[in-house]
N, C-alpha and C positions, 0 to 999 in steps of 0.2 A: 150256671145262673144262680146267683145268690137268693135266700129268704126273702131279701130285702125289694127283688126285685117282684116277686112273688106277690107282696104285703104291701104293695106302696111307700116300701121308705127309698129314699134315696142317699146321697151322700151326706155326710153329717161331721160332727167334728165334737173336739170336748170342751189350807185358809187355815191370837192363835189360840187363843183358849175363851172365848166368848162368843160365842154365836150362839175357774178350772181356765184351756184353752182349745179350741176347736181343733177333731180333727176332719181337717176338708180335702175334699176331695178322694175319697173312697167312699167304695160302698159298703152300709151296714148292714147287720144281719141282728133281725127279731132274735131274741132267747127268752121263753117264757122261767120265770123268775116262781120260785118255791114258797106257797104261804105263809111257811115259818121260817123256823130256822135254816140256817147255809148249811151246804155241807163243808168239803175239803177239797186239797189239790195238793201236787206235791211238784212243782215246773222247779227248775235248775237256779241253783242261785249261788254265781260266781264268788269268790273269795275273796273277802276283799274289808275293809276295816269300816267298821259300824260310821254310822254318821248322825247326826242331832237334828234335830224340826227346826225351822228356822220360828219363829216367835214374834208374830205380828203386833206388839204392841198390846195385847192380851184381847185381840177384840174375836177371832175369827184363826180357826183354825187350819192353816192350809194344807190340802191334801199331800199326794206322794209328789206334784209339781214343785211342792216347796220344801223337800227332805234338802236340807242342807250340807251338800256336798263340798258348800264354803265354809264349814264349819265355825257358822254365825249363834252357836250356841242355844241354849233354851230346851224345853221341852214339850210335850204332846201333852193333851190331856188325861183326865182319870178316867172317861170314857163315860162319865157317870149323866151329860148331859144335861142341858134346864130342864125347866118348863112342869107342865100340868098334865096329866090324863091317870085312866087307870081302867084295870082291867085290861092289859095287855095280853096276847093270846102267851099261854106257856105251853102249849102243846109242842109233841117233838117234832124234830125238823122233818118237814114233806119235802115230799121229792118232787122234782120239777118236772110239770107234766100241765097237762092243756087243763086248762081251769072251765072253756066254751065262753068266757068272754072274749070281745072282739080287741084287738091292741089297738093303741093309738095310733092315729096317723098322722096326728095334728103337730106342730113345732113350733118355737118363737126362740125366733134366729133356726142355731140350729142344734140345739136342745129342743127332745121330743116335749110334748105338750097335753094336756085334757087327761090326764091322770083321772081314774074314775072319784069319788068319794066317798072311799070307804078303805079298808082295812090294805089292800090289796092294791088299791092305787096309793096308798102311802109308802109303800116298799117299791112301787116302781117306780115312781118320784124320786125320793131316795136314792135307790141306786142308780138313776141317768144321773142327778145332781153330783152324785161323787164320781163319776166316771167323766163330766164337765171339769167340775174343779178339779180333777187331776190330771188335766190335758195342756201341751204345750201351748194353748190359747193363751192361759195366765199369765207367758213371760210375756205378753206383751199386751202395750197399755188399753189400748182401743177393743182389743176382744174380750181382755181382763173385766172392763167395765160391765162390757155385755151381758157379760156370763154371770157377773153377780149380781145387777138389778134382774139379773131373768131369774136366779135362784132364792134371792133372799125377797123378805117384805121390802118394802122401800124403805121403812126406818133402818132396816137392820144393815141394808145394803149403803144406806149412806153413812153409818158409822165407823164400815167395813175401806170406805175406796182409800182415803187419804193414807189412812195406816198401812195398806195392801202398797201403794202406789212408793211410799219409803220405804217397805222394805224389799220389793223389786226395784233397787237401785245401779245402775251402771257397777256400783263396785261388785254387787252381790251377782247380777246376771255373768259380768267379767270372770267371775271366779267357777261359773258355768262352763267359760269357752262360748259364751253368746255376747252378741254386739249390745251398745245400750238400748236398741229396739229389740232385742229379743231375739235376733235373727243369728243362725248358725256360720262356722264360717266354711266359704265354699269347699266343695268337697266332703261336707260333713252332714250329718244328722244328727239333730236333736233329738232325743226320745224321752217322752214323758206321759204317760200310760195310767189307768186305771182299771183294773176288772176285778170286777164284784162276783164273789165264789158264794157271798150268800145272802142273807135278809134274816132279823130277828125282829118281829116287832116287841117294843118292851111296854108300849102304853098305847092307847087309843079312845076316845071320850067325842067323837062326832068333828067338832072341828078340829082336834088337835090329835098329833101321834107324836110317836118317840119312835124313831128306828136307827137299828143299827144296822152298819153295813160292812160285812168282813172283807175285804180285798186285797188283793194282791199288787203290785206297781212294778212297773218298770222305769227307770229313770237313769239317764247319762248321756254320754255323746257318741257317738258312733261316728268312727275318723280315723283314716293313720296318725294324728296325730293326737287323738284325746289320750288325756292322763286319767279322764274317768268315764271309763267303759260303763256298759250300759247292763245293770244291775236289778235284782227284784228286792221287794219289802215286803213285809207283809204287815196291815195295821187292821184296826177297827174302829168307823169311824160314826159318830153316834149324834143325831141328829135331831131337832125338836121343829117340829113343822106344824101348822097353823093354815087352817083353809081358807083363803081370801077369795074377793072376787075373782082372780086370776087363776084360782084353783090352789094345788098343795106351793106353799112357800118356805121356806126355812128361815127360822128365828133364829137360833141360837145352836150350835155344834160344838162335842170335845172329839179327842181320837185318844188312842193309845194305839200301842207296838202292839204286834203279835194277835190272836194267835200264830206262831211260825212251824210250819213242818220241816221235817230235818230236810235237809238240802238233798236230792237227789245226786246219781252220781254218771249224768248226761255231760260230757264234756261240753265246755265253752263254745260257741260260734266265736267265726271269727267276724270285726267290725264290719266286711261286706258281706257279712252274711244277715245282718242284722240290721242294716241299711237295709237292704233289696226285700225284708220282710217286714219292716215299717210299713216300707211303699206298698209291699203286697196283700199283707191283710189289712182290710178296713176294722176300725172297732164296731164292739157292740152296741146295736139299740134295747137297753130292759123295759121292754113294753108290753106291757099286758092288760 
C-alpha cells in the first residue's frame, strides 16, 4: 500500500523564456520536500546527442515536455528569473524530513492545491507546478490548457495558451512519434516525466517568492519502433510566484541546463522494460 493511500491522495497526473500534462491513473505517493536547498542524484542517462529547448515565442518556458527532440532550435533560460521579493532564505540545504505540518489534500483538476502561505508552501507549489508542466498532459490541447490556468495567474496564463498552442503543432508533436492529438502510436509509450531532487528558495516578501527547482526528466518514446528512446535531463527551473485569491500562482519562469551529475554506469533498460515501469510507478505528489 502506497503513502498516498495512507494520506488521502489518490491518483493524480502532471513552457520560453517569459514567465505540464497529467499523469492519471496511478497512484501517488507524498515526499516531504527540504526547506532549502536540494540535494543530488546520480540515476542512468543513456548516450545519446544533446538536444535544444524548443522556444515558445519567448513568453513561457517549457519544462522537460518540451526538450526538443525535433530539433526546433532555441534556448532555455539564464535561470535568473523576474519578479520582486527579498530576503531569500541562504541557509545550507536541509535535509528532507517531517517539518509536523499537515500536507495537502486539496486539488484543482489534478494538481495538488492549498499550498500553505509562507515560505514552505512556496517550494511545494513550485515543485508540484514543475512536475505538472513536465507531464505528458502538455502534448495535448485540452489538458495543456488546464494545467496552465491552474498554474499560472490568468493574465499570465492567457498570454501563455496561443503561443503554447503553435508551438505544439502536428509537425513538432510528429517529430515526437505522436499523432496531432498528442497520442502515442499503438504499441507504444510516450514518456514524459518530471522529479524534483530539490527546492532553493532565492526570494520571499509575504506575497510573492522566487523558487528554484532543480530536477531531473525523463523524456522519449518507448517502442520497438522509436528512434528516440527514453532519455534523462537534468535542468533548473526557476520561478516567480505571487499569492492570489487561488493561493501560490506563477507569474513569470526561466530554466537553464544542469546542474548535471556524471552519468552513472547502470546499463540501458530495454523499451519493455521501461514501458511496464511507466505503467508501474505512479509519480510524486510534493506536499507538505
Amino acid at each position: 500500500m502506497s503513502l498516498g493511500d495512507e494520506n488521502g491522495y489518490g491518483s493524480g497526473s502532471g513552457r520560453t523564456d517569459d514567465g505540464y500534462s497529467t499523469i492519471g491513473g496511478t497512484r501517488q505517493t507524498r515526499t516531504r520536500l527540504p526547506d532549502g536547498e536540494g540535494g543530488d542524484g546520480t540515476p542512468r542517462r543513456p548516450a545519446r546527442s544533446s538536444r535544444s529547448l524548443v522556444t515558445v515565442v519567448g513568453v513561457a518556458v517549457l519544462l522537460i515536455a518540451a526538450i526538443a527532440f525535433a530539433n526546433m532550435g532555441g534556448g532555455g533560460g539564464d535561470g535568473s528569473g523576474g519578479g520582486s521579493g527579498s530576503g531569500g532564505s541562504k541557509a545550507g540545504a536541509a535535509p528532507t524530513a517531517a517539518t509536523g505540518t499537515k500536507p495537502v489534500t486539496g486539488k484543482n483538476g489534478s494538481i495538488p492545491s492549498g499550498f500553505a502561505h509562507d515560505e514552505q508552501g512556496a517550494q511545494s507549489a513550485a515543485s508540484n507546478f514543475a512536475v505538472a508542466l513536465g507531464s505528458v498532459g502538455m502534448f495535448k490541447k485540452d489538458s495543456r490548457h488546464e494545467i496552465v490556468n491552474t498554474i499560472y495567474t490568468a493574465e499570465a496564463a492567457a498570454k501563455l495558451r496561443d503561443p503554447q498552442d503553435a508551438a505544439y503543432s502536428a509537425d513538432f508533436l510528429g517529430k515526437l512519434g505522436l499523432d496531432p492529438d498528442g497520442n502515442a502510436p499503438q504499441g507504444s509509450t510516450f514518456v514524459s516525466r518530471t522529479i524534483p531532487v530539490g527546492t532553493k528558495l532565492e526570494a520571499f516578501d509575504g506575497d510573492t517568492a522566487k523558487v528554484s527547482v532543480w530536477y531531473t526528466g525523463l523524456i522519449g518514446m518507448s517502442g520497438p519502433a522509436s528512434t528516440d528512446p527514453v532519455s534523462t535531463s537534468w535542468k533548473t527551473w526557476t520561478v516567480q510566484l505571487s499569492w492570489t485569491s487561488d493561493g501560490w500562482r506563477a507569474v513569470s519562469d526561466t530554466q537553464k541546463d544542469g546542474p548535471a551529475p556524471v552519468p552513472g554506469d547502470v546499463t540501458a533498460s530495454s523499451s519493455d522494460e521501461i514501458s511496464k515501469a511507466i505503467e508501474e510507478y505512479g509519480g510524486f505528489t510534493y506536499a507538505r
